[in-house]
N, C-alpha and C positions, 0 to 999 in steps of 0.2 A: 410256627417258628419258635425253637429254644431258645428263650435268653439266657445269656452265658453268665455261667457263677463266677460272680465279682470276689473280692480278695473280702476278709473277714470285716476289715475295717470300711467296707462299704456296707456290708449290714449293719453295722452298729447306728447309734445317734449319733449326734454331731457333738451333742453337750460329753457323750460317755468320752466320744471322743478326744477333746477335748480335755475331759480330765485326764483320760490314761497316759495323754503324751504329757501333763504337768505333772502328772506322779512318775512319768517316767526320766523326767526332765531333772526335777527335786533329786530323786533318787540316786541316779548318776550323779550328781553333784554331791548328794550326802556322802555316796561313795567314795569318791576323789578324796573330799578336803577330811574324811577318816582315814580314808588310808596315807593321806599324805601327813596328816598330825600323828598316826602311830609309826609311820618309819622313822621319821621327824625324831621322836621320841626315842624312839630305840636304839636310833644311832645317839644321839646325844648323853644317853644315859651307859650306851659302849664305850664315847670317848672319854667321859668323867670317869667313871670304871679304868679304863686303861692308863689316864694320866696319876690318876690317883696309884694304882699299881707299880708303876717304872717308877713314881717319883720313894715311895717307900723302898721300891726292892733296892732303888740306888744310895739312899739313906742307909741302909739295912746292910748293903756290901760296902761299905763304906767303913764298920764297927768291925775290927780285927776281933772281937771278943766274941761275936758270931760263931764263927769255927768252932770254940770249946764248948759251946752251948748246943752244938750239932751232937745227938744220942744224949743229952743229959737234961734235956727241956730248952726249947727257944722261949725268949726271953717278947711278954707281953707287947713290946712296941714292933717288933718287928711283926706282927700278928696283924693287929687292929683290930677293929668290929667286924665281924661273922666269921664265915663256916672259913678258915684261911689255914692254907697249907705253905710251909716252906721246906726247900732243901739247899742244902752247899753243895753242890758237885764237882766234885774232884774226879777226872779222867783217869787219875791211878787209883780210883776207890770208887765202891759202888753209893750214886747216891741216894736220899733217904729224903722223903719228906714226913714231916710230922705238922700235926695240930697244937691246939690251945696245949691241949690234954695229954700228948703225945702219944695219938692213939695211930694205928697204924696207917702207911701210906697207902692213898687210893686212887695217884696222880704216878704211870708210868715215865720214867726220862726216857726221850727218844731223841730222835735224830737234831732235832732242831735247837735242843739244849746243849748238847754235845758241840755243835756249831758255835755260838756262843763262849762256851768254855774254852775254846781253841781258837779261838778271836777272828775265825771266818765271819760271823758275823757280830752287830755291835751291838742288838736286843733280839731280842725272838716274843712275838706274841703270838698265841695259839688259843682256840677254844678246844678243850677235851670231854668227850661225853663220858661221863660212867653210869652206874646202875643206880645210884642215887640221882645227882641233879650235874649240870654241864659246869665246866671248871675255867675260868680264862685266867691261862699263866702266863705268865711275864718270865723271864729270862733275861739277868742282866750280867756283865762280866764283875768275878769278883776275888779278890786276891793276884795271885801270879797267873800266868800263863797254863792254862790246863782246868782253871778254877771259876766256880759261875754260883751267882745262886739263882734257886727257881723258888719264886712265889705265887700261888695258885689261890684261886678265890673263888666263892661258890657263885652262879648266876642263877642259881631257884630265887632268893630274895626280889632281884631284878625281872626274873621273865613273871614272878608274879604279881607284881606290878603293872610288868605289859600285859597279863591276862585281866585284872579289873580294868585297864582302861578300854580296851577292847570291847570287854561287857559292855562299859556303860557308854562308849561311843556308838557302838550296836543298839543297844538301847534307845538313845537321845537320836541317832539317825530312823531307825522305825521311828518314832515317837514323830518324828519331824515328815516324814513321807506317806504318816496317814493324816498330819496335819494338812498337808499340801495335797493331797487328794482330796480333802472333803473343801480344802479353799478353790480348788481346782472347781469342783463342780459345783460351789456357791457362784463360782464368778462366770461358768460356761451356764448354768439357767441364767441369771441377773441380765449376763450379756448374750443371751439370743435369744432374751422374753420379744424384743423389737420384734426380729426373722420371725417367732413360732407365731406371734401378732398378724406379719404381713403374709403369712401362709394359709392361716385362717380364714382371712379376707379375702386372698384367693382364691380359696376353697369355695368359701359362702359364693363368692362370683361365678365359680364355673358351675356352683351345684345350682344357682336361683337365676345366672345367664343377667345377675342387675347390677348394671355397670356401675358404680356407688364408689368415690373415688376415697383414697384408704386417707387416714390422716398420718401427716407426717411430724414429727416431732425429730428435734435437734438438727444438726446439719455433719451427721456422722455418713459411713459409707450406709450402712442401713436405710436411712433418712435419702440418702441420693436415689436408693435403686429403688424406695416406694416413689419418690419424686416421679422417675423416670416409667414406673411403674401405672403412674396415675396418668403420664403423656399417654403411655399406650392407649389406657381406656379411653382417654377424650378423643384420639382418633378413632379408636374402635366404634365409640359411640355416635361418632362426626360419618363414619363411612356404612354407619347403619341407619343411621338417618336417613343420607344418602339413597340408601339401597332401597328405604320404604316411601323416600317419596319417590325416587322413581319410576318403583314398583305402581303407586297409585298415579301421578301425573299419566302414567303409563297406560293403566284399565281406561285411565279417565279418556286419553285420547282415540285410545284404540275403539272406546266402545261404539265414538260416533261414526266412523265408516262403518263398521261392522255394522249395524244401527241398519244405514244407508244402504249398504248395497244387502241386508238380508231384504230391506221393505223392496229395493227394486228386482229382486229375484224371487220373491214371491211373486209378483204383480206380473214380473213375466209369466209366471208361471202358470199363476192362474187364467192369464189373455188364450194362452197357448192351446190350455184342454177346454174353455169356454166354447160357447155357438157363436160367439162376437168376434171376430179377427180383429188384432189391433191395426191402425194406420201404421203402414213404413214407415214415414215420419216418425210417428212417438215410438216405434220400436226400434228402430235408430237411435232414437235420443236417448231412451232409456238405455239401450249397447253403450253408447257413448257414455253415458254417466257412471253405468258399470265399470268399462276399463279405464276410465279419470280415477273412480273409487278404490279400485285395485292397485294403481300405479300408487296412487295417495298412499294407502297402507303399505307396499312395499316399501315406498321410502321411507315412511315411519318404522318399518320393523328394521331397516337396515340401520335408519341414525342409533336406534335404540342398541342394538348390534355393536354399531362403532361406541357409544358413550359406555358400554359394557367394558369395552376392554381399558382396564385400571392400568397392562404393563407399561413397566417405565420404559423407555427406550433403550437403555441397557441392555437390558432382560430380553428384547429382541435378537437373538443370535442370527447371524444369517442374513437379516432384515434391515439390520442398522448398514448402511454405506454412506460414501460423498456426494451429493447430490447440490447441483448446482439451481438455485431456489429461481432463478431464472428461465430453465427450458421450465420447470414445474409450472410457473406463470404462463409461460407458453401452450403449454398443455389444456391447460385451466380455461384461458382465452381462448382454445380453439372448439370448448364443449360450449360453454355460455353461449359466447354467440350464434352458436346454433338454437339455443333454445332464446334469446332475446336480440332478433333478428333488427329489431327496430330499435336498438338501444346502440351509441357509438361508442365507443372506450380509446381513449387517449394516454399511451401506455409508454412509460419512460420508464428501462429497467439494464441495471448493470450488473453483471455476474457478479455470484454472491455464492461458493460454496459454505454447504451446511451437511454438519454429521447427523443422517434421521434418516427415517422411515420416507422412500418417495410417496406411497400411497397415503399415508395422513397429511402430507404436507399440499396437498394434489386437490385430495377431500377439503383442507381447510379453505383454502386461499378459492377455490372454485365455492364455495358456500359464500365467504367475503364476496366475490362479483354476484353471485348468485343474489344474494341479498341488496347489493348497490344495483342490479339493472332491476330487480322486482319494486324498488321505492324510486327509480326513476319517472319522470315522467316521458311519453310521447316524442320521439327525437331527441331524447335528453344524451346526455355524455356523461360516461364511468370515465373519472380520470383514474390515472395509478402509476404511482410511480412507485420504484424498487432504487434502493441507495445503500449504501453501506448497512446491509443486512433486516433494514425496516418497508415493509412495505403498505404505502399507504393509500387507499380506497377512499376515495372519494364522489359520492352522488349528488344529485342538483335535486333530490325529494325535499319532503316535508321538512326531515331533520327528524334528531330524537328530542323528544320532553325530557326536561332537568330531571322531573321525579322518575322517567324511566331508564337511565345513565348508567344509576347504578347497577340495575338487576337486566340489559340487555345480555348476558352472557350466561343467566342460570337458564336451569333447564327447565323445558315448555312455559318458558315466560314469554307473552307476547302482549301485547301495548294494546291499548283498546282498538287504536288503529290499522290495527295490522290481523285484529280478529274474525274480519270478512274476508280475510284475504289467505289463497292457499299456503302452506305451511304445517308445521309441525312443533313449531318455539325450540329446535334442538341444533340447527344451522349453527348459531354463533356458538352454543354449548359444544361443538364439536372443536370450531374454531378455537376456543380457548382448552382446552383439553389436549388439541394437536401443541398449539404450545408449551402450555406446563410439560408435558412430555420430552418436550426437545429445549428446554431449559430455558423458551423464551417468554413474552408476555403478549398481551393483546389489550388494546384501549379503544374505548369507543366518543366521542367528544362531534363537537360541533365543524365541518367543512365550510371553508373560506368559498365555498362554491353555492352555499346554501341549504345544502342537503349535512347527511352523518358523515362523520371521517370515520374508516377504521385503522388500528392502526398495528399492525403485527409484525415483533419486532425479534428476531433469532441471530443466536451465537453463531459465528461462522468466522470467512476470511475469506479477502481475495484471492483468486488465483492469481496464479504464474504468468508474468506477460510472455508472450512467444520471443 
């Protein structure tokens, strides 16, 4: 199967990553607040420019003596500092600008001057390109009706201005965007030395399979997901436990039938092709102890079977329905007492549905009687009552020993007492398993009858009265 080519930014690192989007982040911002400080600028130094223009040209139309100094030199103040051009224009005469110098005009009058002069309009400003540098003339009204003067000013002084700041905003902004890319990728190693830490350790774990729980340091999101990282392994390492003892509980139990029925199926075997025939009798008994040993084994491979299966009840699709824990007791009641024909049970039980699996519920609760009519004695009575969703097993045996309380529900534990006796040590282990499953619990304690209580107790609800 091809794995499909991811986008560029999934092959990269996380740290490169990282950096590129903070140099590209810096970047974009160095851009903005340059380009926002040189319009800033530019206009600011247009409007100073332009007020400073009107307020002279209107000074400057102001002086009647203007006019006579038009073709005979204009007179310093109406000039100022740099390259400055004026003219008087007169609509019944062609007008003329001159410089400092009165070197010839290099500023066309056009339409927008003419406007002015004829007092359609009340200023005109305009930028003019020519072959040397760009001109921003001012046009203000002057003398009578017909009459205007035009003052023009060079903007090379000005845009060269706005070209060094440019430079060195260009400058100071690189300057700042490979600063911010090497901080960028001081701060993407520093802050995912943790991550490249807890990947290591994952590594070294899948590669040596040695569950070694990672350390955690701070209580940052890093710090949570080794935390959570380390639950995993304690289970992993609680469910491999698990799995090797009951892999060995396992050989261990299996090997004694096995054991059993290879020495009695040799012995037939050998009576068979011998000159000696054996007595009916003992080859009877021996049949007989064979299919006791076989039956033995079966059920031991089947609880093994059932303790095998880890799914939750969820994970059942199909399988999960409503079952009413009450026919299930019924059910249960009607196999027992077939196999413990001399045992009584006194069964007090009110409908109780439950969402689960009927076959584990069927299995567990028939193990519970199973187990109360095998430590019964003689005539003795299983009581059992079923009540709002507990139901409770009660036997008139022995009882359990305090020290074996706690560990009657692990698997292949069985009591000294219970050693001679047929069995598997995996009945109750199924018992609590069908519970945890179906999200309820199971307890084992001392019966007011003299014998074990057991006590298993599931989520459910009443039904519906008719």
């Amino acid at each position: 199967m091809t794995t499909p080519d991811r986008g560029w930014h999934y092959r990269r690192s996380l740290a490169s990553r990282v950096t590129l989007l903070t140099t590209m982040a810096v970047g974009l911002a160095v851009a903005f607040v340059s380009l926002g400080a040189y319009v800033t600028m530019r206009i600011q130094l247009q409007d100073t420019l332009d007020e400073s223009l009107v307020s002279r040209a209107q000074a400057a139309a102001s002086d009647t003596t203007l006019q006579q100094s038009v073709g005979r030199g204009v007179p310093s103040w109406a000039l100022g500092a740099g390259d400055i051009r004026v003219a008087y224009l007169d609509t019944n005469t062609e007008g003329l600008l001159y410089s400092a110098d009165n070197v010839a005009p290099v500023i066309s009058i056009e339409q927008p001057e003419f406007e002015v002069a004829v007092r359609n309009q009340a200023i005109s400003i305009r930028t003019v390109e020519t072959d040397a540098d760009p001109y921003r003339v001012v046009t203000v009204p002057a003398g009578k009706q017909g009459q205007a003067l035009v003052l023009a000013q060079s903007l090379g002084p000005q845009n060269s201005v706005l070209t060094k700041l440019g430079v060195v905003m260009g400058l100071f902004g690189l300057a700042g965007v490979i600063t911010a890319g090497m901080a960028g990728w001081g701060v993407a190693r520093n802050g995912l030395r943790p991550v490249r830490r807890l990947t290591g350790a994952v590594e070294t774990i899948a590669r040596t399979e040695q569950l070694t729980p990672i350390p955690v340091e701070g209580d940052d999101e890093v710090a949570r997901l080794a935390t959570a990282f380390n639950q995993m392994l304690h289970a992993l390492e609680l469910s491999r436990e698990r799995q090797r003892r009951l892999v060995a509980d396992a050989s261990h139990e299996l090997r004694t039938p096995l054991t059993s029925l290879r020495t009695n199926i040799e012995l037939l075997t050998q009576v068979s092709t011998g000159d000696q025939p054996l007595p009916a009798e003992a080859r009877d008994e021996l049949l007989a102890d064979v299919r006791a040993q076989i039956e033995e084994l079966s059920t031991l491979v089947g609880d093994l079977v059932e303790l095998a299966r880890d799914t939750p009840v969820e994970g059942a699709a199909g399988v999960v329905q409503e079952v009413d824990l009450a026919d299930v007791l019924e059910q249960a009641l009607l196999r027992v007492r077939r196999r413990a024909p001399g045992v009584a049970f006194a069964v007090e039980a009110e409908p109780w549905l439950v969402r689960g699996e009927p076959q584990p519920l069927e299995r567990a609760i028939t193990n519970l009687l199973d187990n109360a009519a095998k430590w019964s004695p003689v005539d003795g009575t299983v009581h059992v009552v079923l009540a709002d969703g507990t139901l409770t097993v009660d036997d008139e045996g022995p009882g359990i020993a305090d020290e074996d309380l706690p560990h009657v529900f692990e698997r292949f534990y069985r009591a000294e007492e219970s050693r001679s006796m047929p069995g598997s040590g995996l009945g109750l282990s199924i018992v609590a398993q069908a519970a945890e499953r179906h999200a309820g619990s199971v307890e084992a304690g001392r019966s007011p009858h003299g014998g074990a209580r057991m006590t298993l107790s599931l989520p459910g609800e009443q039904p519906a009265l008719p």
